[in-house]
KELUMNU-925704 format. One record per residue (C-alpha): residue in one letter; x, y, z. Coordinates in Angstrom, 2 decimals. Each point is the difference from the previous one (the first is absolute). Example, Ala and Ser with C-alpha at 12.3 -4.5 7.8 and 13.67 -1.06 7.14 Angstrom:
% residues 2
A, 12.30, -4.50, 7.80
S, 1.37, 3.44, -0.66
END
This chain:
% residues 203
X, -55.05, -28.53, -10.94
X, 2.39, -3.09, -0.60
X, 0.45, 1.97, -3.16
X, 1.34, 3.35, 1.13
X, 2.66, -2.18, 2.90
X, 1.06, -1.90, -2.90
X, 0.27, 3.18, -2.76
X, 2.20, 2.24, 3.33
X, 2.05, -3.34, 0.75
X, 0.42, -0.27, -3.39
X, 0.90, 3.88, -1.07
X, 2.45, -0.04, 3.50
X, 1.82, -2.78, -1.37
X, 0.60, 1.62, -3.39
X, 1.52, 3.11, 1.65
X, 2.39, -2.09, 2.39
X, 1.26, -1.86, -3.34
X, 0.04, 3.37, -1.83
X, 1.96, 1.20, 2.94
X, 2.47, -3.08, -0.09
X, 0.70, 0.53, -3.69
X, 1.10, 3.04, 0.40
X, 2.29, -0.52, 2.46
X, 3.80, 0.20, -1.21
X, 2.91, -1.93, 1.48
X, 3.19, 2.18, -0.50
X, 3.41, -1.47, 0.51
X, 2.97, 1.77, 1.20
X, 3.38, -1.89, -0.60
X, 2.81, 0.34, 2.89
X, 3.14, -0.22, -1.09
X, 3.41, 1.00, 1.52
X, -0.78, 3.99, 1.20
X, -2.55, 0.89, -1.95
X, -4.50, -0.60, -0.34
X, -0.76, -0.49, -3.59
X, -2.21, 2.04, -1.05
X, 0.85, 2.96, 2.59
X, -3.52, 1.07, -0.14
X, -3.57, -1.06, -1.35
X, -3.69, 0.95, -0.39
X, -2.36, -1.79, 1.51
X, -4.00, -0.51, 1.55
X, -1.77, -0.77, 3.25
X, -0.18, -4.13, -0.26
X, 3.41, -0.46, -2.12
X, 2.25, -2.51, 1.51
X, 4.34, 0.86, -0.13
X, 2.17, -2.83, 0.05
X, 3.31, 0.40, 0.40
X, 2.39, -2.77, -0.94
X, 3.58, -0.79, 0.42
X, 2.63, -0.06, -2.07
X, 3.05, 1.02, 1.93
X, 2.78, -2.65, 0.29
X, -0.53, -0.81, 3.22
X, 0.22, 2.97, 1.29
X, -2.72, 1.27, 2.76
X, -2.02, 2.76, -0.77
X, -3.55, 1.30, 1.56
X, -2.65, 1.87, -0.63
X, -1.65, 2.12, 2.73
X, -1.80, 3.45, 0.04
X, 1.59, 0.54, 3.65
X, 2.23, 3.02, -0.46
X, -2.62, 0.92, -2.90
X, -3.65, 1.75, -0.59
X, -2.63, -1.55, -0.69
X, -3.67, 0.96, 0.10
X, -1.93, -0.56, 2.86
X, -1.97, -3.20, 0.84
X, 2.85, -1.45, -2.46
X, 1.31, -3.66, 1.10
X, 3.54, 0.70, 0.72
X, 2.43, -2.00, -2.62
X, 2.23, -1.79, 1.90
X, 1.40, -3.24, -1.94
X, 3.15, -0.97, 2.64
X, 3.23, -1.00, -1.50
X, -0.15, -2.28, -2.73
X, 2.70, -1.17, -2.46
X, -2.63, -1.65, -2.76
X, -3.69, -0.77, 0.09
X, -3.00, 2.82, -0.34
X, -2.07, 2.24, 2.04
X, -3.42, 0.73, -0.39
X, -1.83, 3.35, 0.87
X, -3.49, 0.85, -0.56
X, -0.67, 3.63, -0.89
X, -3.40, 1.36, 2.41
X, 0.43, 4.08, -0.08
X, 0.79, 2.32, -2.57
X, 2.77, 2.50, 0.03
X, 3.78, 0.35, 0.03
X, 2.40, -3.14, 1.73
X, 3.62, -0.11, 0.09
X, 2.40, -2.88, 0.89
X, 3.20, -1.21, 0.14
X, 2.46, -2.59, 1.21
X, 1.61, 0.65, 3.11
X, 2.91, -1.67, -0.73
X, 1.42, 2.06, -2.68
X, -2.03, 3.46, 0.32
X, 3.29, 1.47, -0.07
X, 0.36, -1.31, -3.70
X, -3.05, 1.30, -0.81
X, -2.34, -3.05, -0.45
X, -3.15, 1.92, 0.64
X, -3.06, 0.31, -2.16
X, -3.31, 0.52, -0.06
X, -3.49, 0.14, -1.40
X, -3.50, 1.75, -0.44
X, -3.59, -1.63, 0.88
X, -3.24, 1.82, -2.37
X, -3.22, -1.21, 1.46
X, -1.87, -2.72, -1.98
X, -2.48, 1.90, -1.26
X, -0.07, -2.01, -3.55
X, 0.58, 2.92, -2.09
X, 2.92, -0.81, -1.82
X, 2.93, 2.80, -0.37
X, 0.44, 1.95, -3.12
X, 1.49, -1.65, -3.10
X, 2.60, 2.52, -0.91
X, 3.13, 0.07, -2.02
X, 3.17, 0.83, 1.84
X, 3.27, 0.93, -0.98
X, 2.67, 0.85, 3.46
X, 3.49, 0.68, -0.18
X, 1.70, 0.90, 3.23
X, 3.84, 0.94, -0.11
X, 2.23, 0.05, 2.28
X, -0.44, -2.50, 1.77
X, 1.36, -0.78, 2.28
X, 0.75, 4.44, 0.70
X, 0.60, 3.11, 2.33
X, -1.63, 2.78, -0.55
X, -2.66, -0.38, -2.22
X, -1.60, -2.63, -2.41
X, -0.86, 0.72, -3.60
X, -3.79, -1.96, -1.43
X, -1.10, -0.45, -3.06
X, -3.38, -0.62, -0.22
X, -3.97, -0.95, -2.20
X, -2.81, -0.92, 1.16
X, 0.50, 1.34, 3.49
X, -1.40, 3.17, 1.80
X, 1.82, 0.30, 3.51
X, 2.64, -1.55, 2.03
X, 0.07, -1.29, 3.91
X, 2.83, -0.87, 1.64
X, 0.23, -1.48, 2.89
X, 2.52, -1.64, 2.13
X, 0.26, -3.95, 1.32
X, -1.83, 0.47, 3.00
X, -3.08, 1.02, -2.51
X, 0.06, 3.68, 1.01
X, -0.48, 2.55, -2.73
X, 3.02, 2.52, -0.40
X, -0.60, 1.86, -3.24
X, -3.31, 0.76, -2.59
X, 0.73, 0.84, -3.63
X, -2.12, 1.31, -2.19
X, 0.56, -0.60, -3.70
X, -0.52, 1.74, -3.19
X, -1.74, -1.22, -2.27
X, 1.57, 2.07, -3.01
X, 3.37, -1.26, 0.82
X, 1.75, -3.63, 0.60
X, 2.77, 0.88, 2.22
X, 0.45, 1.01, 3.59
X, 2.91, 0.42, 2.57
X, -1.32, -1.14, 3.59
X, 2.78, 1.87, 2.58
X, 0.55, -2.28, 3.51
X, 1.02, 2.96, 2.10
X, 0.16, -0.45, 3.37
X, -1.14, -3.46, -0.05
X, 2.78, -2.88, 1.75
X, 1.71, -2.39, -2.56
X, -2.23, -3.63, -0.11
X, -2.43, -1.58, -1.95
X, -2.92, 1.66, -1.82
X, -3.09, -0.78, -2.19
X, -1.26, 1.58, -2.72
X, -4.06, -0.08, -0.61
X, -0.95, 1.22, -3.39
X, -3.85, 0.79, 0.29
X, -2.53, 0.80, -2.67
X, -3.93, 0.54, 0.86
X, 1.06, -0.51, 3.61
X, 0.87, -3.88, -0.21
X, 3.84, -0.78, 0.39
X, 0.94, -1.80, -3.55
X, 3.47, -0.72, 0.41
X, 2.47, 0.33, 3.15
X, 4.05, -0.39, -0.11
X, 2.80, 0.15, 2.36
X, 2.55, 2.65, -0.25
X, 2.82, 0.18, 2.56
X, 1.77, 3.29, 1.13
X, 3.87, -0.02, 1.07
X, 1.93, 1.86, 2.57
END
């Protein structure tokens, strides 16, 4: 019997150390205006740092005037003009942020959460062009490797589904009707999201 406690202790331990391992730390630079990167994948049990590099100047990061999914810890780091802030990801889905301070600038971002499921995503080889950018009207891809488009706005919501061909390598995605501000591109093959950029439309 001592056996089997000591062969479940044993096997529980593995999986919490499995679990550890896999766990990513992504780090988001904030510097004067602007989140570098914009935008990110990542899982259930990934840890985002964010780390200063402004000057001086005072920046935040909150989810307060953003979406987030629910049960989601709010992201609220207060003011800071240097140091980190640490925020453990516990629910999948879509969260936007941004710094209060300078909204109006357009130092927003935001990033996507896959549940850890330990299948990795698709090794694929992609090719993206996106021109203009920043534009008006419409925006002109160039594309490989990818089979649809989602675009979606900072606060995480989606505004637009394209479908791509997969005879040609060139699209035109049309904003009509949609407000100037910041958007994201996520280029999707076999369902998984393989690369995401930021594209920005003007008045």
């Amino acid at each position: 019997m001592k056996k089997i406690y000591l062969f479940i202790l044993c096997t529980s331990l593995a999986a919490l150390v499995s679990k550890q391992i896999k766990a990513d730390t992504i780090t988001v630079m904030v510097t004067n205006n602007a989140f570098s990167p914009t935008t990110f994948s990542a899982e259930v049990g990934d840890v985002v740092k964010w780390v200063w590099d402004s000057n001086g100047m005072a920046h935040n990061v909150t989810s307060a005037s953003q979406t987030i999914p629910n049960g989601a810890a709010p992201l609220a780091s207060g003011n800071l003009t240097s140091g980190t802030y640490i925020y453990n990801i516990t629910v999948e889905g879509n969260y936007g942020y941004a710094c209060t301070l300078h909204t109006l600038s357009g130092m927003a971002a935001g990033f996507q959460v896959d549940a850890a499921n330990g299948i990795s995503k698709p090794n694929v080889s992609v090719s993206l062009g996106i021109f203009p950018n920043p534009f008006k009207e419409k925006v002109t891809v160039k594309y490989t490797g990818v089979e649809s488009i989602q675009v979606v706005n900072v606060l995480g919501e989606k505004v637009k589904t394209v479908a791509l061909s997969a005879t040609e390598n060139k699209t035109d995605v049309y904003f009509d009707g949609l407000p100037s501000g910041i958007y994201f591109f996520r280029f999707l093959q076999e369902g998984n999201i393989v690369e995401t950029r930021r594209i920005i439309k003007s008045e």
